[in-house]
N, C-alpha and C positions, 0 to 999 in steps of 0.2 A: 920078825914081822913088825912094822911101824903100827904104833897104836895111833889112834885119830887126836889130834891136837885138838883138846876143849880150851878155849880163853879161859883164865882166868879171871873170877867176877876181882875189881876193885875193892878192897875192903879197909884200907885206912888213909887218913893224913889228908892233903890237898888235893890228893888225884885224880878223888873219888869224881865218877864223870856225874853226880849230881850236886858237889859243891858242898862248903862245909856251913852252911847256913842251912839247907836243907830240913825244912818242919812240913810236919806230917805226913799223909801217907806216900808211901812208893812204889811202884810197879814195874816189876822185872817181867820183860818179856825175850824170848830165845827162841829163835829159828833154827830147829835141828834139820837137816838134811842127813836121812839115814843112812848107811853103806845098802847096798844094793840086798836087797831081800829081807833086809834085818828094822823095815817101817814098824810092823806087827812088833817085834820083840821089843824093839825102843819103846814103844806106847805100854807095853805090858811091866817093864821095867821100872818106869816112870808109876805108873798107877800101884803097882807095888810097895816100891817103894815110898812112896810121898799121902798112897791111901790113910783117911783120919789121922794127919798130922795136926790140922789146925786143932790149937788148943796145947799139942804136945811140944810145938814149934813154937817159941814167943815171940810175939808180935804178927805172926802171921793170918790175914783175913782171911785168907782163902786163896785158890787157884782154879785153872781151868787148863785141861791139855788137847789140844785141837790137834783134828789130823788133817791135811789137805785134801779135799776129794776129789783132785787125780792120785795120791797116795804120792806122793814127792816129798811133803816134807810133814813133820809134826810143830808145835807152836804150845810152847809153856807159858802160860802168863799166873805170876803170883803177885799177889798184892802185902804187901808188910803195913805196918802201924808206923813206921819210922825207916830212915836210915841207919837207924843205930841197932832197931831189928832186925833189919837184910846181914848188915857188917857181920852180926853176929852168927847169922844162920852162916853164911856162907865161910865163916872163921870155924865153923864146930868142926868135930867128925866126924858128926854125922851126915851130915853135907859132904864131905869128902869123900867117904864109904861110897854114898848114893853118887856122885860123879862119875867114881873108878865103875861101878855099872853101867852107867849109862855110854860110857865111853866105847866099850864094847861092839857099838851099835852107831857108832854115828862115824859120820864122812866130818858132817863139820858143824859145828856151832856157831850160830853171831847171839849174843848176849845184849842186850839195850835194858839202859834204867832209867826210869823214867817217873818226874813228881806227878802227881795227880793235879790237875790245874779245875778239872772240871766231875760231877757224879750226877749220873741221874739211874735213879731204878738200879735191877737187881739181872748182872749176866752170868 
């Protein structure tokens, strides 16, 4: 049985799609598109897993995991201290472990990284 293709996040050298001058903070954001019936289990997977990480996680602000309300797709947005804190999370294995779960569950991934340019207030 074909397991669902997650991208790969960039994690060193030139490639990285936020450049290697990159200072301060970064926002990863991922549009899960679940396999059919499996919306519920992905969001429960995710919150499972990633529940009271900040703090455990270095460099990590915080997160939010959205669900669409027609229920199509869910939406991870985390926020890191740095580029050099994302590299890392997503180089650990514990980041790996938590993929090979979520993978389970998903049709397909688009992953985007993204600097902070602008903040206001608290989502």
């Amino acid at each position: 049985r074909m397991q669902a293709a997650l991208p790969a996040p960039v994690v060193a050298g030139s490639t990285r799609p936020f450049g290697p001058a990159a200072e301060g903070p970064l926002v990863v954001v991922t549009v899960f598109t679940p396999k059919v019936g499996q919306l519920d289990a992905l969001v429960e997977t995710h919150v499972d897993g990633l529940r009271n990480r900040v703090g455990a996680i270095p460099g990590l602000r915080g997160g939010r995991l959205l669900r669409a309300s027609d229920g199509s797709r869910a939406v991870l947005v985390s926020a890191f201290e740095s580029a050099l804190d994302y590299e890392r999370w997503v180089g650990s294995n514990e980041f790996a472990a938590h993929r090979e779960r979520v993978r389970a569950h998903v049709e397909k991934a688009e992953p985007g990284v993204f600097e902070v340019v602008y903040e206001s207030g608290a989502i």
